[in-house]
C-alpha positions as CSV (number, residue, x, y, z in Angstrom):
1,X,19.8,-0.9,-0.8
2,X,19.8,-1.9,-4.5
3,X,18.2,-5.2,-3.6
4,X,15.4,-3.4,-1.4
5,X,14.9,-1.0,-3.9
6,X,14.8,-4.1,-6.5
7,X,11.9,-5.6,-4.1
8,X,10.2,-2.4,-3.9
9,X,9.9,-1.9,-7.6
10,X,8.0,-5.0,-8.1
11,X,4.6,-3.3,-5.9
12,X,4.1,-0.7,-9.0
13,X,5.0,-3.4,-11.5
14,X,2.5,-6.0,-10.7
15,X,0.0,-2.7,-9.6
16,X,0.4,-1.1,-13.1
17,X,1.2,-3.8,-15.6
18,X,-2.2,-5.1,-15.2
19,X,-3.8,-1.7,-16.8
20,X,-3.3,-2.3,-20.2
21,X,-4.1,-5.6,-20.2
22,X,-8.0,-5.2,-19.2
23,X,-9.3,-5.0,-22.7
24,X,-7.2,-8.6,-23.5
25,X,-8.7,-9.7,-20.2
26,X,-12.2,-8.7,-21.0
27,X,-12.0,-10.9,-24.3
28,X,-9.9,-13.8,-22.9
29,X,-12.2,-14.3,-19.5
30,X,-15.4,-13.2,-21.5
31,X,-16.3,-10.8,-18.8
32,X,-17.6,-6.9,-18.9
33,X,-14.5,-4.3,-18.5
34,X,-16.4,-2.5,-15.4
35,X,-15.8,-6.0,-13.5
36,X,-12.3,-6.8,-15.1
37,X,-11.5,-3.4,-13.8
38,X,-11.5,-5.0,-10.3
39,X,-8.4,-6.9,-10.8
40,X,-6.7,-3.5,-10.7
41,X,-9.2,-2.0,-7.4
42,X,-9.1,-5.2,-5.5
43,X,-5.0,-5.5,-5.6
44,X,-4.9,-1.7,-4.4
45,X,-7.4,-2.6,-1.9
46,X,-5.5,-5.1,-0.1
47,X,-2.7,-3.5,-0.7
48,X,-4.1,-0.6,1.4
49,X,-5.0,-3.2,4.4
50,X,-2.0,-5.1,3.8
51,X,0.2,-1.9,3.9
52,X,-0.2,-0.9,7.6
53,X,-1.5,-4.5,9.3
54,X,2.3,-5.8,7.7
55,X,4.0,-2.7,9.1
56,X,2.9,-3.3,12.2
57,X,3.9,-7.4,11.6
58,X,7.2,-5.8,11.0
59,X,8.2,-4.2,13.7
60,X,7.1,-6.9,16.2
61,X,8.7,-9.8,14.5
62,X,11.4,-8.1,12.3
63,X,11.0,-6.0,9.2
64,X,13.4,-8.4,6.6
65,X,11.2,-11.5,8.1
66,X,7.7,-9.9,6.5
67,X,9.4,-8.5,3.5
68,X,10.3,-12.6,2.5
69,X,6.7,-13.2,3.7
70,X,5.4,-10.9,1.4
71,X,7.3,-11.8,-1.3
72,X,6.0,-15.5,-1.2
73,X,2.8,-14.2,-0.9
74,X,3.5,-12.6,-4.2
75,X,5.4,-15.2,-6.0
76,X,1.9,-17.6,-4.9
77,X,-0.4,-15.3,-6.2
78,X,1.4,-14.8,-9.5
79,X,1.0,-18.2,-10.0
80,X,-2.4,-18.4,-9.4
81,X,-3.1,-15.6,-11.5
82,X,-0.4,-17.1,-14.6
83,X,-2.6,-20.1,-14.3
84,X,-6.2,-18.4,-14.0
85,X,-8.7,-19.3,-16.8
86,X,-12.0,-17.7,-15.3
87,X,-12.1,-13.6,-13.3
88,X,-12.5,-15.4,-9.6
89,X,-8.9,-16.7,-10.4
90,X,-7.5,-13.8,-11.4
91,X,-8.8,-12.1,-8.6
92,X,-7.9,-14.4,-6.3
93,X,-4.4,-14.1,-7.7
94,X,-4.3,-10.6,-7.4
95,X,-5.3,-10.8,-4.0
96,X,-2.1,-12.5,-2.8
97,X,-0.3,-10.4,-5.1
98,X,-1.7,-6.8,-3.0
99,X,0.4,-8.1,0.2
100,X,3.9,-7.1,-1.3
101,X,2.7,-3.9,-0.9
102,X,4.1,-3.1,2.4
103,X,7.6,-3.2,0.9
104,X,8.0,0.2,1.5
105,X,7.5,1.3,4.3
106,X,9.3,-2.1,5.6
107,X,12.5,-1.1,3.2
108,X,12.3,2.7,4.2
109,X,13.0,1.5,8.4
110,X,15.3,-0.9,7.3
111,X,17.3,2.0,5.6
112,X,17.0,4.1,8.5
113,X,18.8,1.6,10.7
114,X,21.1,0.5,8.0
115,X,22.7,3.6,6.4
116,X,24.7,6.3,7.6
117,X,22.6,10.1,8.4
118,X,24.2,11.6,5.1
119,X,23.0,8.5,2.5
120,X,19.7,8.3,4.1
121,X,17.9,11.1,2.1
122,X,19.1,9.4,-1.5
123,X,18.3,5.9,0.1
124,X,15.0,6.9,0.7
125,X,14.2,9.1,-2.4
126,X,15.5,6.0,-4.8
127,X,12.9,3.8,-2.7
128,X,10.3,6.1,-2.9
129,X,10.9,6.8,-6.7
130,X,11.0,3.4,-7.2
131,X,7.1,3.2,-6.8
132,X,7.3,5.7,-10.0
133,X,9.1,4.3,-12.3
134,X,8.4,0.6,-11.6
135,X,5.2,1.5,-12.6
136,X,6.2,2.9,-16.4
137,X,8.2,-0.2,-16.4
138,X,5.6,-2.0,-15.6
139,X,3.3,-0.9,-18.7
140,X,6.2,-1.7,-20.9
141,X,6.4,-5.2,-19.5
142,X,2.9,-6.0,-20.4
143,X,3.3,-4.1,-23.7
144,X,6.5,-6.6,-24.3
145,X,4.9,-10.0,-23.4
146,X,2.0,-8.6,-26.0
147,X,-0.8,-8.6,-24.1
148,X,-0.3,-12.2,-22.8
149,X,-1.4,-11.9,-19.3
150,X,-0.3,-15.6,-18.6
151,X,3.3,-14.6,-19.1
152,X,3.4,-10.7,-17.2
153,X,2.4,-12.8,-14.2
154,X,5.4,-15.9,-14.7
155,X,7.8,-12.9,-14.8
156,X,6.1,-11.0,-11.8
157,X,6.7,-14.3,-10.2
158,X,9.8,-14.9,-10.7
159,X,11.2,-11.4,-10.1
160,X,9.7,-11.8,-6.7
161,X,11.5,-15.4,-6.3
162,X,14.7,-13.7,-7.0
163,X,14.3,-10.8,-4.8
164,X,13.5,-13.5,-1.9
165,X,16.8,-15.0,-3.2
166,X,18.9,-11.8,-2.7
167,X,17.1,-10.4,0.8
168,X,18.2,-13.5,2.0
169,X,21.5,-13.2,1.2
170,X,22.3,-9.4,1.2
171,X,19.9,-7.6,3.8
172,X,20.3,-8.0,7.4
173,X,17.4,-6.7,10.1
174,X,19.4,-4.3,12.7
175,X,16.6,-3.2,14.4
176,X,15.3,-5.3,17.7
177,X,11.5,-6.7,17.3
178,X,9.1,-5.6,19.6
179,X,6.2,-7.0,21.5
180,X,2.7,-6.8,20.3
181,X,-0.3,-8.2,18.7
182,X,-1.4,-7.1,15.4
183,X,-4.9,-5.3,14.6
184,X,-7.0,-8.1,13.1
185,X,-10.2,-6.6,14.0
186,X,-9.1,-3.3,12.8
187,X,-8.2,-4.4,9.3
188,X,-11.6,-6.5,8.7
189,X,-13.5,-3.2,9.7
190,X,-11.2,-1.1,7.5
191,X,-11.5,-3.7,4.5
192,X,-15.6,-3.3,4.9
193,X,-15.0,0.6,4.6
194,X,-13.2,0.8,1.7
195,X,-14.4,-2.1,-0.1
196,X,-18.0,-0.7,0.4
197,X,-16.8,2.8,-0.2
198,X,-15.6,2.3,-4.0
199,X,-17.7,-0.2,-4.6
200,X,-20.5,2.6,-4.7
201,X,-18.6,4.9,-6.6
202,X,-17.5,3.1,-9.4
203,X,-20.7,1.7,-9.5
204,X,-23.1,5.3,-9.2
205,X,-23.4,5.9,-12.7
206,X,-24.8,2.4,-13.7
207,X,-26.7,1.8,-10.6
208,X,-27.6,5.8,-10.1
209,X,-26.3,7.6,-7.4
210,X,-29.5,8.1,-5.5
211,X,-30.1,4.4,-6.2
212,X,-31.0,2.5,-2.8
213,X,-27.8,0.0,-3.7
214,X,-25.3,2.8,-4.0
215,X,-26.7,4.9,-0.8
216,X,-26.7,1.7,1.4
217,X,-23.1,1.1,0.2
218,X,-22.2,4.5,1.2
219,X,-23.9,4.5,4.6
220,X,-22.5,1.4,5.5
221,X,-19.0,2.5,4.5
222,X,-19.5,5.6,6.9
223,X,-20.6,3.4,9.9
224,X,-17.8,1.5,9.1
225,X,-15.4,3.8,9.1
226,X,-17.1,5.0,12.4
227,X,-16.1,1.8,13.9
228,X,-12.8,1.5,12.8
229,X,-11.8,5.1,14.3
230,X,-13.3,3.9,17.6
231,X,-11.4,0.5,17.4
232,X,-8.2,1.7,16.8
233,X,-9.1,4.7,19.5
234,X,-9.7,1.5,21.7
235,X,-6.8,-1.3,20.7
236,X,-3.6,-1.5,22.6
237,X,-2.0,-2.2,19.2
238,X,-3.7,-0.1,16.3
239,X,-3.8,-0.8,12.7
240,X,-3.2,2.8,11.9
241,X,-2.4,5.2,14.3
242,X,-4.8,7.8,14.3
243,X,-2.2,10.4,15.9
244,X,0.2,9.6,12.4
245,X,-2.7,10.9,10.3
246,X,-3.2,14.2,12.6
247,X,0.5,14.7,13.4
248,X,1.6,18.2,12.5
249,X,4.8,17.0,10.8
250,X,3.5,14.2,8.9
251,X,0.0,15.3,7.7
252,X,0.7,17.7,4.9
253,X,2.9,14.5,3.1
254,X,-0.3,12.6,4.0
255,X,-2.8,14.6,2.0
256,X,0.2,15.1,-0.7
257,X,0.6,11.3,-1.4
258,X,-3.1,10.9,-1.1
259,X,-3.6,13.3,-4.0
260,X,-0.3,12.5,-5.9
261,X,-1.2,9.1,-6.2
262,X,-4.8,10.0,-7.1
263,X,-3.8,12.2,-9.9
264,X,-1.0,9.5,-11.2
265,X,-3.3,6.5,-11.3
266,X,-6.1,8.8,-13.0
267,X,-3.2,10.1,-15.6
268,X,-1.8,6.3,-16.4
269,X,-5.2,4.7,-16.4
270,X,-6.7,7.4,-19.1
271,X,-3.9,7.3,-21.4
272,X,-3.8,4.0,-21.4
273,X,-7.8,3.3,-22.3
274,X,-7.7,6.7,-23.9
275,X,-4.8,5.9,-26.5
276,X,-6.2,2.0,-27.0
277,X,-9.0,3.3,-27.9
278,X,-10.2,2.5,-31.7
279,X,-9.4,5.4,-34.2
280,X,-13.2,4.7,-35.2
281,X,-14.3,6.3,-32.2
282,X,-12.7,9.4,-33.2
283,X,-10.7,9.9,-30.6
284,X,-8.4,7.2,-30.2
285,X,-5.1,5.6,-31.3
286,X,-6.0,1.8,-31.6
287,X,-2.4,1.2,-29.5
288,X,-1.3,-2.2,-28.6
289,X,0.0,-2.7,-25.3
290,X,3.9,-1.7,-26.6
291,X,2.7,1.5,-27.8
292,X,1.3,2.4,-24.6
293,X,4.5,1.3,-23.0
294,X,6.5,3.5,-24.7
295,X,4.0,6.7,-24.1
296,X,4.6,6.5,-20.8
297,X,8.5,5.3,-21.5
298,X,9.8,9.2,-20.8
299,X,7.9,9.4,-17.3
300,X,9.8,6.3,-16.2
301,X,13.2,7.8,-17.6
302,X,12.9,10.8,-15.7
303,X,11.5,9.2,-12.5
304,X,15.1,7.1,-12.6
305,X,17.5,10.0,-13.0
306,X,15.5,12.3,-10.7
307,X,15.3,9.5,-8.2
308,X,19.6,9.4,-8.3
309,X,19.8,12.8,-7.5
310,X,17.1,13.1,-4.9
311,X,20.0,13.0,-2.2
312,X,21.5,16.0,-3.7
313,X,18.3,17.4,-4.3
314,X,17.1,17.2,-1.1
315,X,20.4,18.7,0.9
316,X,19.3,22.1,-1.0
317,X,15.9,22.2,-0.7
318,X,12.9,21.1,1.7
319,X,11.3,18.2,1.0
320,X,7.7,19.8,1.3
321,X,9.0,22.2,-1.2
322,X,9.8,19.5,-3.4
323,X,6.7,17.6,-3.1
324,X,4.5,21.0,-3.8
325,X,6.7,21.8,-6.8
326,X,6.9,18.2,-8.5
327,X,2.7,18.8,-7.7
328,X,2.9,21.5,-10.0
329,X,4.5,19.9,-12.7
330,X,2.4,16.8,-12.2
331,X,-0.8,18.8,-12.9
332,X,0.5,20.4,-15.6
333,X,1.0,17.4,-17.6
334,X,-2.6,16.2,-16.8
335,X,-3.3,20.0,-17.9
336,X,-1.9,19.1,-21.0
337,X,-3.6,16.1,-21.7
338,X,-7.1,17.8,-20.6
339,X,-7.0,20.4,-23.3
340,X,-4.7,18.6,-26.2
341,X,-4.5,15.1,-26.7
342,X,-4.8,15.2,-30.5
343,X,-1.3,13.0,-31.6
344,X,1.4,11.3,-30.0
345,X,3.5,14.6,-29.3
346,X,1.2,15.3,-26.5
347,X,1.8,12.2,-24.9
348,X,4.9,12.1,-24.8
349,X,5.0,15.8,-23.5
350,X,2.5,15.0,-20.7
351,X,4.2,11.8,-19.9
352,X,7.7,13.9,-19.4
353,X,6.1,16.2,-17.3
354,X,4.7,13.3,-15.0
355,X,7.5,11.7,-15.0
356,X,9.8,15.4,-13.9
357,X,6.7,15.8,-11.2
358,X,6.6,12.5,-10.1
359,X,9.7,12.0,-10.0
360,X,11.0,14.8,-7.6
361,X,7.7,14.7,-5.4
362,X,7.9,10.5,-4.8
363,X,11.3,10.8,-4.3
364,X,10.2,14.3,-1.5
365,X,7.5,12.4,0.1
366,X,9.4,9.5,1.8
367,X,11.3,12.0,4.1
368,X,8.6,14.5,4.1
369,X,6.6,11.6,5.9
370,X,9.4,10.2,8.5
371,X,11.6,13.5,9.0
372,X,9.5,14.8,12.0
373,X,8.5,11.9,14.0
374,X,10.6,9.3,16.3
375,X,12.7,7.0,14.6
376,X,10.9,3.9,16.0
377,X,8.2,5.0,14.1
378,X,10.0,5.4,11.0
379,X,7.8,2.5,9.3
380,X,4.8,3.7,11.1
381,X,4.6,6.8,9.5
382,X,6.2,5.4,6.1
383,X,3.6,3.1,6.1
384,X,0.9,5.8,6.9
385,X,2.1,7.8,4.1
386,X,2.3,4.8,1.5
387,X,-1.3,3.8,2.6
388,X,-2.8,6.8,2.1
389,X,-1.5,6.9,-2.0
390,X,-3.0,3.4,-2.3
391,X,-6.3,4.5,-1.0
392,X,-5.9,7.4,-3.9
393,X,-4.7,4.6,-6.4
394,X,-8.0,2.8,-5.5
395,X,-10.1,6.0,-5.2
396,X,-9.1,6.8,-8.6
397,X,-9.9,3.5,-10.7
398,X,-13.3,3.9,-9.2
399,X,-14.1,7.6,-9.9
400,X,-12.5,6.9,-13.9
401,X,-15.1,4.0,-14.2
402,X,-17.7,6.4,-12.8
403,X,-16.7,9.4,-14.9
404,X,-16.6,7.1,-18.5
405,X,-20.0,5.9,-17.3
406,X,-21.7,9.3,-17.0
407,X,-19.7,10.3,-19.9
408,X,-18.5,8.3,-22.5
409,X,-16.1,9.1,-25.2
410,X,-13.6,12.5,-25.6
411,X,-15.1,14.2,-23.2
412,X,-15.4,11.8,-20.5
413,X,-11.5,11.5,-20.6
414,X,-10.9,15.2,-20.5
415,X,-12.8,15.1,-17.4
416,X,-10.8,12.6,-16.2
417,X,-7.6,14.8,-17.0
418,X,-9.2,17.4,-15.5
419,X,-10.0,16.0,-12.1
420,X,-6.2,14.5,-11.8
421,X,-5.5,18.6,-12.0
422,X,-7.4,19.3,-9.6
423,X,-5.5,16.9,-7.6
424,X,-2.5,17.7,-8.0
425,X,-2.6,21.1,-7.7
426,X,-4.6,20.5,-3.7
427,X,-1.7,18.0,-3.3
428,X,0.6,21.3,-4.0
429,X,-1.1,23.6,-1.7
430,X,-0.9,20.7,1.3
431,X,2.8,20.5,0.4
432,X,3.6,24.0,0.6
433,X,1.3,25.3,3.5
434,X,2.3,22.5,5.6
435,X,5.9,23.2,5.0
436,X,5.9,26.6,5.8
437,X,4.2,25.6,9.3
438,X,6.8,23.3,9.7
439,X,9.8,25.3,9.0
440,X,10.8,25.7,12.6
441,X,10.8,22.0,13.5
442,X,13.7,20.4,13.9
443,X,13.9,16.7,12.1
444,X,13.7,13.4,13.8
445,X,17.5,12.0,14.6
């Protein structure tokens, strides 16, 4: 388990250590930020294919045989990325690098198979949570390599060489494989849909949102998404299955993580361009990469201890409750940020409360997702869930680049605040409603 939680760490690390860095990248590749920016949306994209067409890989061929698949996937695109010297590169880099994503759910069947019924909800809570604070650790990687990109992706790479090294050695598949053939056409239709779908909203403000460019990109993201529900309506073997998303005990923890991972990626992204902004602006900090590390320092903290205690935590309470209440906390940290944002103090503040929300609602939403369905479908529905906060991840990056657009400055950032509250507190009201309709069901074996 430490070594799968190890693995699973590196996903927010490589996701998130990459969002301080866009103003070096913009210098050093001589590029505009809006299309830097993509190095961050394109790794979430795959990522979000990646994440069920792998989940799927792993239960027909054996879940510890993809994880080492993915993980040379990663190590090759770090490479390609440490070596980059033009954006194509770099993307192309970061491309390879969205595969590991699957980790999760991959790690989260493995430990239902592995560990005994009362270490599962802790197991599971430490890999969710480990999504959380990889991620802080992942801004103070790239704040400690000072901004040199070249290096953040040599130690990516060889963090996810050594975590090859230990699956090998220390985690065994218990689980049978089963028979199958994996969605292909599925996950080209659903690349088309989302690639086309936040392409046109990062891009509305610039282009205009009643611009022929950006309405053509959204109707052909809705006839794509069209397609792809009657595909996997059609395949023997779905990407996705559409039942996981509708399923009464799964689909409150899939709006949550939707949300939650909206409203994180919207909180990390604008304190990190908000506090690197140049004090001439009048708003910002001028902070080097370090300095952003260590504003978001106390969310990692907290996400770690909460994460060791999510066991406990979770034997007293529901897990829907927990996700609506680390919700709450979650949005009021972005509240925070939205109305004072003035010094340092209120950084830290807000990045404590993220941190107390994130980490008891991550740490809730792992069980939340697989506590109501079979246990053959444990990485189904994991992977279902972890999808769905990758496509928020994505959704975010492009609505920030969309909001800064329309409104540059202060108040384009408060707005950016305020929309990760608004986010939060929906992801709340899914948690609790749903777990109030689910009260009477009794949880998967």
């Amino acid at each position: 388990m430490v070594t799968l939680a190890f693995a699973t760490s590196i996903i927010a690390v490589q996701s998130t250590a990459i969002l301080p860095l866009l103003p070096v990248l913009q210098r050093e590749l001589h590029t505009s930020l809006p299309a830097v920016t993509w190095t961050l949306t394109l790794g979430l994209l795959v990522s979000a294919v990646a994440m069920p067409l792998l989940s799927k890989l792993g239960d027909m061929y054996g879940r510890r045989r993809i994880i080492l698949g993915a993980l040379t996937l990663l190590v090759i695109g770090s490479v390609v990325a440490a070596l980059a010297t033009s954006l194509p590169w770099l993307l192309a880099g970061r491309m390879l690098q969205g595969f590991v994503s699957p980790l999760l759910p991959l790690s989260i069947g493995l430990a239902r198979s592995l560990l005994p019924r009362h270490q599962l909800a802790t197991g599971i809570g430490v890999l969710s949570a480990t999504m959380g604070f990889g991620s802080g650790g992942g801004m103070i990687l790239a704040g400690l390599v000072s901004g040199d990109y070249q290096t953040l992706f040599w130690i990516v790479g060889a963090s996810g060489a050594v975590a090859g090294v230990l699956v090998v050695f220390l985690v065994k598949d218990t689980a049978p494989a089963r028979r199958g053939r994996p969605d292909l056409p599925g996950a080209l239709v659903l690349t088309i849909a989302l690639v086309t779908l936040l392409l046109a909203i990062s891009q509305g403000a610039s282009w205009g949102w009643t611009s022929p460019g950006v309405l053509g990109l959204f109707a052909v993201a809705v006839v794509a998404a069209v397609v792809w529900v009657a595909i996997e309506r059609r395949v023997a073997e779905p990407l996705v299955e559409l039942a996981m998303l509708t399923h009464r005990g799964t689909v409150g923890a899939t709006v949550a993580s939707l949300l939650l991972g909206f409203s994180f990626f919207m909180v990390v992204t604008g304190v990190s361009n908000f506090t690197q902004a140049p004090a001439a602006t009048g708003y910002g900090f001028g902070a080097t990469t370090l300095e952003v590390g260590f504003f978001l320092l106390p969310s990692t903290l907290f996400m770690l201890v909460i994460s060791l205690f999510s066991g406990r935590l979770m034997r007293r309470f529901a897990a829907s409750m927990m996700v609506g209440v680390g919700s709450v906390i979650v949005a009021v940290g972005a509240l925070w940020l939205a109305l004072s944002h003035g010094s340092g103090t209120d950084f830290y503040v807000a990045s404590s409360l993220l941190g107390i929300g994130l980490g008891i609602g991550y740490a809730a939403l792992g069980t939340m997702a697989v506590e109501h369905v079979d246990p053959a479908s444990t990485a189904l529905a994991a992977g279902v869930n972890a999808l769905v906060r990758l496509m928020g991840g994505s959704m975010a990056g492009a609505a920030i680049a969309a909001i800064l657009a329309a409104l540059p400055g202060e108040p384009g950032f408060q707005w950016v605040f305020g929309v990760a509250v608004i986010g939060a507190v929906v992801a709340a009201v899914f948690a609790f409603v749903f777990g109030l309709l689910n009260r009477n069901l009794v949880p998967a074996a």
